[in-house]
N, C-alpha and C positions, 0 to 999 in steps of 0.2 A: 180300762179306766185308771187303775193305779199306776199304769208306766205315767199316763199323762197328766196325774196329779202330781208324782216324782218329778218331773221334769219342770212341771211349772214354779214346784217349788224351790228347783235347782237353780232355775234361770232367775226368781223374784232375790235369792241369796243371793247368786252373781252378782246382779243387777245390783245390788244394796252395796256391794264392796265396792263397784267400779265407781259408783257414785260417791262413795264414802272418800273415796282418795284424792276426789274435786276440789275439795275445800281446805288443801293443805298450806303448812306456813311454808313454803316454798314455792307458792303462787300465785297468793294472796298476800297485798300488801299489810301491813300493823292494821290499818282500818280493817281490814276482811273485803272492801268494797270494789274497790278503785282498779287495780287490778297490777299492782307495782308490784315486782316481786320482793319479799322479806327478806331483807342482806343482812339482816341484824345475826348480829355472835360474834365467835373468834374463829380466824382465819387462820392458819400456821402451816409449819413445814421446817424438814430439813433442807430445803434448798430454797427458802422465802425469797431472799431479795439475792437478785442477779444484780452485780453494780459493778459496769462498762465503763474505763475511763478514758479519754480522751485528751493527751494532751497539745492543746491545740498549736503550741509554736514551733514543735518539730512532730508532730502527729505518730508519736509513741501513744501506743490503746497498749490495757490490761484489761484485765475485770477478775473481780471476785467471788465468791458466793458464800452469802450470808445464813444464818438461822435468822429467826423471826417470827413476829403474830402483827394481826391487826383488828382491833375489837373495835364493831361497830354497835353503832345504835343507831335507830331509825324512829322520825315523826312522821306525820303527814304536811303536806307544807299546802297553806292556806293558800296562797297566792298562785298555784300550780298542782290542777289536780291530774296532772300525766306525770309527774314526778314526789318524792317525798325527799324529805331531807335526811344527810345524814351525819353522825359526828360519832369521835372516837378518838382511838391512839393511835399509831403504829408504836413495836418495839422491836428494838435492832441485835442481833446475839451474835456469839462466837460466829468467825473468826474476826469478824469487824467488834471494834470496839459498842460498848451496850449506850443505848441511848434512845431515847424517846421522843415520840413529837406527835402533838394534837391532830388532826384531822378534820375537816369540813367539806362538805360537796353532795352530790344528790345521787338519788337513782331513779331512773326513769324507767316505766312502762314496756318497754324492749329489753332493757336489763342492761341500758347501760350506764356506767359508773361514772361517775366524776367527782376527785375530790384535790383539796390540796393540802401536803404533809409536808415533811422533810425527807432525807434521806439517808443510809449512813456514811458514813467518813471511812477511805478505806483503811483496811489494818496496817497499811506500812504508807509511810509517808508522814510530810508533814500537811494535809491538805484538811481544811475541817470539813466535817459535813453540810450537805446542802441544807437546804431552808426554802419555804417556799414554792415547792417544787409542786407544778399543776398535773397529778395524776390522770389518765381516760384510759378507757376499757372495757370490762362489762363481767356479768355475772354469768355462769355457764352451770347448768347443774352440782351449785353447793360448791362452785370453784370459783374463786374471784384472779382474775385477769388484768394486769394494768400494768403501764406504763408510764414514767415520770422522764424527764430531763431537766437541771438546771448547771447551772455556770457559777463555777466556785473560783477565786483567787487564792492561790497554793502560797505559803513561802518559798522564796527562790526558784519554783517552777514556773510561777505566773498564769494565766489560765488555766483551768479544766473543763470540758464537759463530763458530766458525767450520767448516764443513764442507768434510771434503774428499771428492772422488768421486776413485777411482784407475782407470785402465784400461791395459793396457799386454798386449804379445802377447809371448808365451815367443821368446826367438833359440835 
């Protein structure tokens, strides 16, 4: 009788942890209900932003790689209960020049991302940075994933693309 009171009491603990770990902010939208996952923090890294240039009149590519964060916050968004909204910064660091830019876009239900920021301006050249740029992606265990592209006009070079790929893990 005491091995099976032992065990029952082993598996009612089990049981209580595995359940305990249901209701975490990694799977649970800000409401707790809905079932978005919580993107909200800061995102960072030493390799943040990868930015791919493109020049398009003789198709010379480069690309750089940036330091970086991206701090989000997250509501619920009234008018869409399989997504929530979100807004925020990005910030751009060595070796690209520093610079910042707002953030707006959603997260939906599947974990994936959408928002739109700028991006940086590379370290050499005279090319300013993007603006505008419509990030998509998604959320991957506490890792955010995205991609941007937009079309800058350089001095004397004349077009850019330039793409940026973001990766950065929630602190």
């Amino acid at each position: 009788m005491k091995t099976t009171n032992r065990t029952a009491v082993v598996a009612a603990v089990v049981g209580a942890l595995y359940l305990g770990g249901c209701g975490s902010d990694d799977v649970a939208g800000p409401n707790g209900s809905r079932g978005v996952p919580n993107v909200a923090g800061i995102y960072s890294g030493s390799s943040f932003w990868v930015h791919q240039v493109l020049r398009t009149s003789d198709g010379f590519i480069t690309s750089f790689t940036c330091s970086g964060s991206i701090t989000i916050t997250q509501q619920p968004n009234p008018t869409n209960q399989a997504a929530d909204r979100i807004t925020g910064f990005a910030v751009v660091g060595s070796p690209c020049p520093a610079v910042s830019f707002d953030l707006t876009g959603s997260i939906a239900a599947d974990g994936t991302v959408q928002f739109v920021s700028g991006g940086p301006k590379p370290p050499q050249g005279p090319c300013p940075a993007a603006a505008n740029v419509a990030y998509s992606g998604g959320m991957f265990d506490r890792r955010l994933n995205v991609r941007g592209s937009g079309v800058v006009m350089c001095p004397e070079f004349g077009e850019h693309r330039f793409t940026y790929i973001v990766a950065g893990t929630r602190s």
